[in-house]
Structures are given as structure tokens and as C-alpha cells.
C-alpha positions in Angstrom: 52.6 -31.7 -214.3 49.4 -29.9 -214.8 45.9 -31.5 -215.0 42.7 -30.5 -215.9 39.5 -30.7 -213.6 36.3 -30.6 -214.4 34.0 -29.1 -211.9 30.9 -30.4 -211.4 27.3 -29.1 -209.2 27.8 -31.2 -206.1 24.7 -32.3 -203.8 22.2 -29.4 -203.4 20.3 -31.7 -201.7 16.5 -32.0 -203.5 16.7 -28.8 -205.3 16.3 -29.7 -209.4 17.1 -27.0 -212.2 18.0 -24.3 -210.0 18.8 -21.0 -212.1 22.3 -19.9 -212.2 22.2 -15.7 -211.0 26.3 -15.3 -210.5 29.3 -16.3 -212.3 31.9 -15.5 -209.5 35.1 -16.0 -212.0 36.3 -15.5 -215.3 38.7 -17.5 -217.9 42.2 -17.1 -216.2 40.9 -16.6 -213.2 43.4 -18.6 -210.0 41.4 -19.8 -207.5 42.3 -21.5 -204.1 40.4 -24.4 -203.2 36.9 -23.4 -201.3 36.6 -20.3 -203.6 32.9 -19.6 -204.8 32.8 -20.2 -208.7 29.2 -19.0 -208.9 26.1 -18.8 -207.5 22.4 -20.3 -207.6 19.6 -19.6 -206.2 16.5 -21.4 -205.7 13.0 -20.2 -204.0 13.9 -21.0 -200.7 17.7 -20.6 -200.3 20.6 -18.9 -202.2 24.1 -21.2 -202.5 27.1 -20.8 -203.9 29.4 -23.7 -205.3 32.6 -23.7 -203.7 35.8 -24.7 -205.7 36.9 -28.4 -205.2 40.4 -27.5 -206.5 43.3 -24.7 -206.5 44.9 -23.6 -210.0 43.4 -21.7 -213.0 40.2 -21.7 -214.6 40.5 -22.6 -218.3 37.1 -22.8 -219.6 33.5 -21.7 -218.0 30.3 -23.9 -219.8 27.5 -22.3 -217.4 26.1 -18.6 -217.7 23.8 -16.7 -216.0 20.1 -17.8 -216.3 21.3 -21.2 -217.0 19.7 -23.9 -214.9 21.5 -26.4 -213.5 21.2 -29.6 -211.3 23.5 -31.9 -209.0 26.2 -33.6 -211.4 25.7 -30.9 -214.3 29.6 -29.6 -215.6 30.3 -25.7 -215.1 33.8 -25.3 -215.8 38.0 -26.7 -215.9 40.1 -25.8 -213.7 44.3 -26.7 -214.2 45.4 -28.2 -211.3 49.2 -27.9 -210.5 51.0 -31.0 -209.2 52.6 -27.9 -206.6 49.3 -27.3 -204.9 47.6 -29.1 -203.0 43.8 -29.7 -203.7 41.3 -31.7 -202.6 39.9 -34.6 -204.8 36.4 -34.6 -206.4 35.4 -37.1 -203.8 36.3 -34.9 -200.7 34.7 -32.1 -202.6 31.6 -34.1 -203.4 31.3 -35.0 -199.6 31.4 -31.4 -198.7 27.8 -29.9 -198.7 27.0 -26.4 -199.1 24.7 -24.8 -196.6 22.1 -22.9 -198.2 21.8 -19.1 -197.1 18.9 -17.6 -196.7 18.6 -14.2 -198.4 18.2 -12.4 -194.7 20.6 -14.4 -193.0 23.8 -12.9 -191.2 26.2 -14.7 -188.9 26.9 -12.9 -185.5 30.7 -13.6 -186.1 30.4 -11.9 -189.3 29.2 -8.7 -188.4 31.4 -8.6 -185.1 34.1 -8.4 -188.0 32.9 -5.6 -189.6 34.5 -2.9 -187.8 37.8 -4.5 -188.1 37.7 -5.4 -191.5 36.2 -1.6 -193.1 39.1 -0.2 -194.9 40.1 3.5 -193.2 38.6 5.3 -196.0 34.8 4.1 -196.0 34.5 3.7 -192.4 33.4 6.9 -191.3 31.2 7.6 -194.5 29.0 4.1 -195.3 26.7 2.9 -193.3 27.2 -0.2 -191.7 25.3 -3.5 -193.0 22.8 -4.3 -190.9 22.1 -7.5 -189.3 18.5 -7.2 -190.2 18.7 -6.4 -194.2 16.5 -7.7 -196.8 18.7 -6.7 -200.1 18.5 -9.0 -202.5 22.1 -10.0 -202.8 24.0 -13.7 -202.7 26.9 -14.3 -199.5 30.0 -13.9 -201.5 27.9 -10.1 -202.3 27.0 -9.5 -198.7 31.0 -11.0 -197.6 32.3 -8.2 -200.0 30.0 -5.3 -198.7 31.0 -6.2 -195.3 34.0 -6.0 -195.8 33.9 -2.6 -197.1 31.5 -1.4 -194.3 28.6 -0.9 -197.1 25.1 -0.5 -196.1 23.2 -2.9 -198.8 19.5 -1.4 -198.1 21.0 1.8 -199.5 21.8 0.0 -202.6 19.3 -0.6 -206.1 21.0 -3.6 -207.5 21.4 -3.3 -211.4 21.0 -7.5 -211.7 18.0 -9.6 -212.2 15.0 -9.0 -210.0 17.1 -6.2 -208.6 19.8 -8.2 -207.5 23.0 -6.5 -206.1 25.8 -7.1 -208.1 29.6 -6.6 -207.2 29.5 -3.7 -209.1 26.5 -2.0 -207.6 28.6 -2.2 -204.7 31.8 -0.6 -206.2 29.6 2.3 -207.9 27.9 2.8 -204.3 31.5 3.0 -202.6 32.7 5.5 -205.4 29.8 7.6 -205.0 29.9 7.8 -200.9 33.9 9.0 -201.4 32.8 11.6 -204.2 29.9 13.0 -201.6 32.6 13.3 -198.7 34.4 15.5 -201.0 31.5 17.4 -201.0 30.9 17.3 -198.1 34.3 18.6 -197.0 33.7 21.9 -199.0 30.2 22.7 -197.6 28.2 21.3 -200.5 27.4 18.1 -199.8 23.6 18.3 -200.1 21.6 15.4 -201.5 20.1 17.2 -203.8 18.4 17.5 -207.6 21.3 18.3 -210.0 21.2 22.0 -211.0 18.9 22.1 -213.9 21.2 22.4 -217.7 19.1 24.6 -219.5 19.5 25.8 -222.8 18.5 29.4 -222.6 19.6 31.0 -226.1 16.7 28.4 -227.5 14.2 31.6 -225.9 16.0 34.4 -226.5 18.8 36.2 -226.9 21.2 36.1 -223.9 25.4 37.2 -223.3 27.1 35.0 -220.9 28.9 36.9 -218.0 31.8 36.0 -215.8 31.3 36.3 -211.9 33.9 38.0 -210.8 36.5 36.3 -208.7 35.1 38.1 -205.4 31.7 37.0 -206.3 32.8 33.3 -206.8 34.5 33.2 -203.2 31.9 35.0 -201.1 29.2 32.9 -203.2 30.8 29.9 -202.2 31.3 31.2 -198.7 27.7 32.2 -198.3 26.3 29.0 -199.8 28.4 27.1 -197.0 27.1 29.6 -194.3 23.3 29.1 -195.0 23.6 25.5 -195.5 25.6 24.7 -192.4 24.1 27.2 -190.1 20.5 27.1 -188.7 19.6 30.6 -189.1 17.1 32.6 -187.2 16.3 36.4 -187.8 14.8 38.6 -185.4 13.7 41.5 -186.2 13.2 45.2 -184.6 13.4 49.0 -184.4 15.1 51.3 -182.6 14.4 55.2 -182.4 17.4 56.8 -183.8 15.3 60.6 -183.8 18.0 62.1 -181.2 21.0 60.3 -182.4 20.2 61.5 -185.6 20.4 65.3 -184.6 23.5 64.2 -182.7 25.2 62.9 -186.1 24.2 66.0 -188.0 25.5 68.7 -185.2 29.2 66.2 -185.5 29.6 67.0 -188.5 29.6 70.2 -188.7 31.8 70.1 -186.2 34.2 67.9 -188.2 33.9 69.4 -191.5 37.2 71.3 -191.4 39.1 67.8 -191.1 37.0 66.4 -194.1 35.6 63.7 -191.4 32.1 62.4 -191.9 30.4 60.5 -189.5 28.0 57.8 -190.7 25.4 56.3 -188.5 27.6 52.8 -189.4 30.2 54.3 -187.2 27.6 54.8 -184.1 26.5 51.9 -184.9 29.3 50.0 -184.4 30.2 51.7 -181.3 26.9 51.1 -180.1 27.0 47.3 -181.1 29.5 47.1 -178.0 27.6 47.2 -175.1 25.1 44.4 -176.3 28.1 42.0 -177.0 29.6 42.9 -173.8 25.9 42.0 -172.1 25.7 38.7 -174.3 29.0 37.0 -174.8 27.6 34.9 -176.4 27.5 36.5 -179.9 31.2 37.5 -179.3 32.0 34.3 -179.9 32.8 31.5 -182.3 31.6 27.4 -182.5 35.1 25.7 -182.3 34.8 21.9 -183.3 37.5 19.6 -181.7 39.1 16.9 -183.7 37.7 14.3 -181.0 34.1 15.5 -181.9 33.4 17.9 -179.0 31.9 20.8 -179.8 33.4 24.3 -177.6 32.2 27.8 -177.6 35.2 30.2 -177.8 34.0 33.6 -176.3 36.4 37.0 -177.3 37.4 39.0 -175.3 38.3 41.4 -178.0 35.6 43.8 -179.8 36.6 43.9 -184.0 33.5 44.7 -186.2 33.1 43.8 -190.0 31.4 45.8 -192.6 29.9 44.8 -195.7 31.3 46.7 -198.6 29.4 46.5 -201.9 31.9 47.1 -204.5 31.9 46.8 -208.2 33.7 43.4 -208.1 31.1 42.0 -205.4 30.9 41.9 -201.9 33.8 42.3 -199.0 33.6 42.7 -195.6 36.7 45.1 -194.1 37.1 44.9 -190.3 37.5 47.8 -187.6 39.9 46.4 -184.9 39.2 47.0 -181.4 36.1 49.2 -181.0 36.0 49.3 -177.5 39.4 51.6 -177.2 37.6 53.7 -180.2 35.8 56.9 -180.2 33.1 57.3 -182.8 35.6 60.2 -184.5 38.4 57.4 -185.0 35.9 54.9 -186.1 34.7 56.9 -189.2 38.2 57.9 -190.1 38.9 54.1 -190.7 35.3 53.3 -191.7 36.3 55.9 -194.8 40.0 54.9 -195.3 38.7 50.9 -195.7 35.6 51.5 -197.8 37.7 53.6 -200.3 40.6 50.7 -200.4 37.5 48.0 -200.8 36.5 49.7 -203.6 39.4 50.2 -205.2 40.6 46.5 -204.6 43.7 47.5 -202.4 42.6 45.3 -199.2 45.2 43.0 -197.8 44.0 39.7 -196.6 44.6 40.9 -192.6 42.0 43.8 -193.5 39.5 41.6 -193.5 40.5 39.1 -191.0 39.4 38.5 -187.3 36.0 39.9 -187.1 33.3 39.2 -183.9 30.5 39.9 -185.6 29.6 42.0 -188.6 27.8 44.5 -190.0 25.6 44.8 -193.5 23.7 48.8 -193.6 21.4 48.6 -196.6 19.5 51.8 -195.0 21.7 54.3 -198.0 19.9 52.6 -200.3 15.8 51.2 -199.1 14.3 48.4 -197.7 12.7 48.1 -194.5 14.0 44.6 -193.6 16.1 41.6 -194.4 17.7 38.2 -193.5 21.1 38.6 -193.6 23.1 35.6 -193.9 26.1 34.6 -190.9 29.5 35.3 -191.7 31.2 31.7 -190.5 33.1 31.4 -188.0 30.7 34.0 -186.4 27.2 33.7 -184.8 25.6 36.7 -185.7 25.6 39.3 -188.2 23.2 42.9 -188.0 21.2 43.9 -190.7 20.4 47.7 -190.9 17.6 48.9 -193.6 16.3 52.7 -194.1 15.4 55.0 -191.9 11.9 56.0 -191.4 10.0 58.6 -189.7 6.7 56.8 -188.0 4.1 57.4 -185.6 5.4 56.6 -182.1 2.8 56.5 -179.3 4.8 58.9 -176.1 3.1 60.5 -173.2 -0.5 59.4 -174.6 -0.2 60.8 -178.0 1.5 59.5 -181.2 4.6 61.6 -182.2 7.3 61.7 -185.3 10.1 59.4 -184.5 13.1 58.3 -186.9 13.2 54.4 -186.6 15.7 51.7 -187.9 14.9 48.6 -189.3 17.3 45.9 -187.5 17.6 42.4 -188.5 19.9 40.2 -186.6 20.3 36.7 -187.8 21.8 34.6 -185.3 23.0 30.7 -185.1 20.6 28.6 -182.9 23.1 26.4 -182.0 24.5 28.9 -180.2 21.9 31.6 -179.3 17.9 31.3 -178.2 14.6 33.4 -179.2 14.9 35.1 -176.1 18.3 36.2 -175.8 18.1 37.4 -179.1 15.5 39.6 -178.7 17.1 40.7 -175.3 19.8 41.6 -177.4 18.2 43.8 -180.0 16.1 45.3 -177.3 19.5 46.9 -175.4 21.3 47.6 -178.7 17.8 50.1 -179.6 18.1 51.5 -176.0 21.6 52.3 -176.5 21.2 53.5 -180.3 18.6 55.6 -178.6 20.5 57.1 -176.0 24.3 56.7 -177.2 25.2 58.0 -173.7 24.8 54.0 -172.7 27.4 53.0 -174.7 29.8 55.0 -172.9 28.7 52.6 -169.4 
């Protein structure tokens, strides 16, 4: 046969009128015995009533901001003659132990590691024994539990108190960031600004192209993930640039033109030969250790601007190529990229790429790393400048190069090693055959 309890405020020892902050349960609510059914808090100490009873809560009388005293009624509770519950006697004897706002138990927080559910573990911070939020035990119990950090929360309840809910929000918002974070934008950053434009203006609204979507995405991962550095330089290209001309004309009859981009990219090969490192790719272990993967294979990317946006097709195997062979497939892949006819596996596998603005102008630029590689060559527009040779300054064709490089992986110094062989080599091909 059921029965219904009142539930009294037991001995809080000499605290008098003590503000009620939490109500822990709701109408319907089944509680065991020793539950917290709400909690107060006074100047010195926070406390929450434990339960004498087990069975359902039929009717709650206190609220929040009520203030309440030893003896004073908060709710019924409908005891079952099935469970067993302690009488109001045994619960009167039993005395709550005020907690301090900064108290922690070491038992407790040994527990935390064990008790974070598999989801939250890796992604909220710990709670720290040392933490001054504003919250009441059954609060801090709960956010151990979930392995939650409560400095990192603004509570939404009186004097900033942290509620069960600013806990829950806090969890939901961590999960929604690793999200994020697992697609390369998980910056903590402003929202993008919603502006209504047409209120200044006229405007039309244009679709990015699917290319431009992918490779936007793509390169906002790069640049955010990567710690770029650019170093800069020139190499004379004067005699190179006589040697390109006289090819030509020598391969006019089999409608073959040779670009600089295809000395280029034979050049490019002795420098990554000389510094494996850029031939070469960060490879992150699912243990956490972090390799460097060096190839032993030579495939270049180009950058292709096209009307749909930017692609990068890739010349396999350099090395084994002559400068001939190189422009025949420099030609047959810029013509497919512009005419949308790559296949995935034409633009697959590359050690490092290429982007040659010089067609166009500029005299430098920071091109941004093509992930999984560690470096990327920016070429701008040839110039003819005053060069300073056998004490007096002479015409010279130079080439803007930028190479941005990942400083994970590569220094200052070899970086500018680097650039200095490629512009000895781009000056005098004849080192690229060595």
C-alpha cells in the first residue's frame, strides 16, 4: 500500500532562511533514497537535501529563490510498501556536509577518466581540481561525469550559476566543433558577417562552380592547417630563354611547343633530389606519431586556371622525361583541364606542384600548399633587369620564384638552399641532366 511522505529541511546546523538556488526534481519524478531533491546555498557553504525516501514525487511546495529553514516542508513523496526507505528519523539523523563552492574530493576526480563517456573524452577538457565556477555538487557530479571543464562554462542561472543545462549546451557545442574540426574548419572564430547587400545597391547572386567550392574548401584547409612560410628569389633565365626559343623552331613541324613550365619542371628535379625533404609528405599515425614519408618517385602538379576554377593535372615521373615529352603532356592535360575531361587519377599523386602566373604579370606571390605536400613553386613574369657581371651591370632575364613551404617540415635555411640550386640549375639547364 502506498503512502505519502512529506519531506522536510533536516538540520543545516545554524544556518536560518537559506535561499533555495536548485530544484533537482520534478512532479513524477522516482527517486531512490539519498537522491538530492534540491539545493541551497548559504554565504559560506552550498548543500543539497538528500531524499529520506524511495518512490515518486507527488507534489513540490519550494521554488527557487525561496528561503527556507530546518523543519520547513519542500515536497511528498509516495512511498511503496515494495521499497525499502529509511524513516524520517534515520533521515533526520543524517546530516548533510556542506560543500564548499571550490571543493573537490581526490576520489572524485580519480574517477573522471573512467566515468567520461567515449564520445567527450578526447574533446572537453577535464574539470579541474582547482575551479572556481559557480556551480552546486550534484552540477559539478554531472560535469564530471561527462569529462566537462566548468571554467569554460558562463552559467545562465542566478549570479551566473551553472545550471544542468549550461552543461548539456556546453557538451552539444564541443561535439558540433569536432565536426568541424574533422573537416578543417574548426576555427574559433567570429561568425561570417550576414549582410544584406541589395539594401546598397544593385547586385546578381552567382553560383561558385562546383570546382571552385572543392578547391576553396581544400585551400581554406591548407592555409589553416599548414604553417606557411614563403621564400622568395630570382633566377637568370637569359640563356635558357634563347635555348627555349631555338627548340622550337626546331619542333615546329610536330606542332610541339615548349613552355618554360616544362623546363621548369625538369629543372625542379635536381633540387628535390638534393632536399628530400620537399619530396615528401607528413603522415600522421593513428597512435599520434607523426612520420615523414620521403618519395622516391618525381610526379609534378600544375595549376590549370580554367573557366570552371582551378585544377592541378600531374606529370608522372619526370625524372625518366625529356623536356620534349614533358610539353607533349603539359599540352595534352591543359587542353583536357580546360575542357573538363580529367579523370580523377589525372590529378592524383603529385610531390610537389607547380602554379606559373609569369603568362599573365606579377612579380611575386604566396602560393598556398597543396595538402598532403610540403611545398608548392610560385613562378611570376619574367623581367629583363640590371645584373651586376664582371664589374658592370648588364641585361639579364630574371624569374620571380616564390616557394611556400611547411615549417613543420622544412627550415629558413634549407629553403633558401633550395631555391638557390633550383636558379643555378634554371640557369644552366645542363645541371639538371647531373
Amino acid at each position: 500500500m502506498a503512502e505519502l511522505k512529506k519531506v522536510f529541511i533536516p538540520d543545516i546546523g545554524d544556518f536560518k532562511d537559506v535561499p533555495v538556488i536548485e530544484i533537482l526534481v520534478t512532479a513524477g519524478s522516482t527517486v531512490n533514497a539519498e537522491d538530492s531533491l534540491l539545493t541551497l546555498e548559504s554565504d559560506k557553504a552550498t548543500i543539497e537535501v538528500p531524499s529520506p525516501y524511495a518512490g515518486v514525487i507527488k507534489e513540490i511546495f519550494a521554488k527557487v529563490g525561496d528561503k527556507v529553514s530546518e523543519g520547513s516542508v519542500i515536497l511528498t513523496i509516495e512511498v511503496s510498501d515494495s521499497v525499502v526507505a529509511k524513516t524520517p528519523t534515520q533521515a533526520t539523523e543524517q546530516k548533510p556536509v556542506p560543500e564548499t563552492i571550490n571543493a573537490a574530493s581526490e576520489v572524485e576526480i580519480k574517477e573522471i577518466t573512467s566515468r567520461q563517456p567515449q564520445g567527450i573524452q578526447q574533446n572537453v577538457p577535464v574539470q579541474d581540481v582547482s575551479s572556481k565556477a559557480h556551480a552546486s555538487p550534484s552540477i559539478r557530479r554531472f560535469a564530471r561525469e561527462l569529462g566537462v571543464n566548468l571554467d569554460l562554462i558562463t552559467g545562465s542561472g542566478p549570479k551566473h550559476r551553472i545550471l544542468k543545462e549550461d552543461v548539456q549546451t556546453f557538451v552539444k557545442s564541443q561535439l558540433s566543433k569536432s565536426r568541424s574540426d574533422a573537416m578543417g574548419s574548426g576555427l574559433n572564430v567570429l561568425p561570417w558577417p550576414q549582410v544584406n547587400f541589395a539594401k546598397f545597391g544593385s547586385i546578381e547572386l552567382k553560383p561558385l562552380t562546383r570546382i571552385q567550392q572543392i578547391s576553396g574548401a581544400n585551400l581554406h584547409r591548407n592555409w589553416v592547417m599548414i604553417p606557411h612560410v614563403t621564400q622568395f628569389d630570382e633566377a637568370d633565365i637569359t640563356d635558357l630563354e634563347e635555348l627555349r626559343k631555338e627548340s622550337n623552331e626546331n619542333t615546329k613541324k610536330n606542332n610541339i611547343k615548349l613552355t618554360l613550365l616544362a623546363f621548369l619542371m625538369k629543372a625542379l628535379i635536381a633540387p628535390l633530389k638534393k632536399f628530400p625533404q620537399f619530396n615528401a609528405s607528413l603522415d600522421n599515425s593513428a597512435d599520434g606519431e607523426v612520420n615523414l614519408i620521403i618519395k622516391h618517385y618525381y610526379h609534378i602538379g600544375f595549376a590549370v586556371d580554367t573557366p570552371q576554377g582551378l585544377v592541378v593535372p600531374v606529370i608522372r615521373d619526370i625524372d625518366q622525361k625529356g623536356i620534349i615529352a614533358i610539353a607533349e603532356e603539359l599540352s595534352k592535360l591543359s587542353a583536357l583541364a580546360r575542357e573538363g575531361k580529367l579523370k580523377p587519377t589525372d590529378m592524383q599523386g603529385a610531390c610537389m606542384t607547380i602554379s606559373s602566373l609569369g603568362g599573365i604579370g606579377g612579380t611575386a606571390f604566396t602560393p598556398i600548399i597543396n595538402a598532403p605536400e610540403v611545398a608548392i613553386l610560385g613562378v611570376s613574369k619574367a623581367t629583363i633587369k640590371p645584373v651586376y657581371r664582371d664589374d658592370q651591370f648588364v641585361p639579364r632575364l630574371m624569374l620571380p620564384l616564390s616557394l611556400s613551404y611547411d615549417h613543420r617540415v622544412i627550415d629558413g635555411a634549407t629553403a633558401a638552399r633550395f631555391t638557390t640550386h633550383l636558379s643555378e640549375v634554371l640557369t644552366d639547364m645542363r645541371l639538371a641532366l647531373l
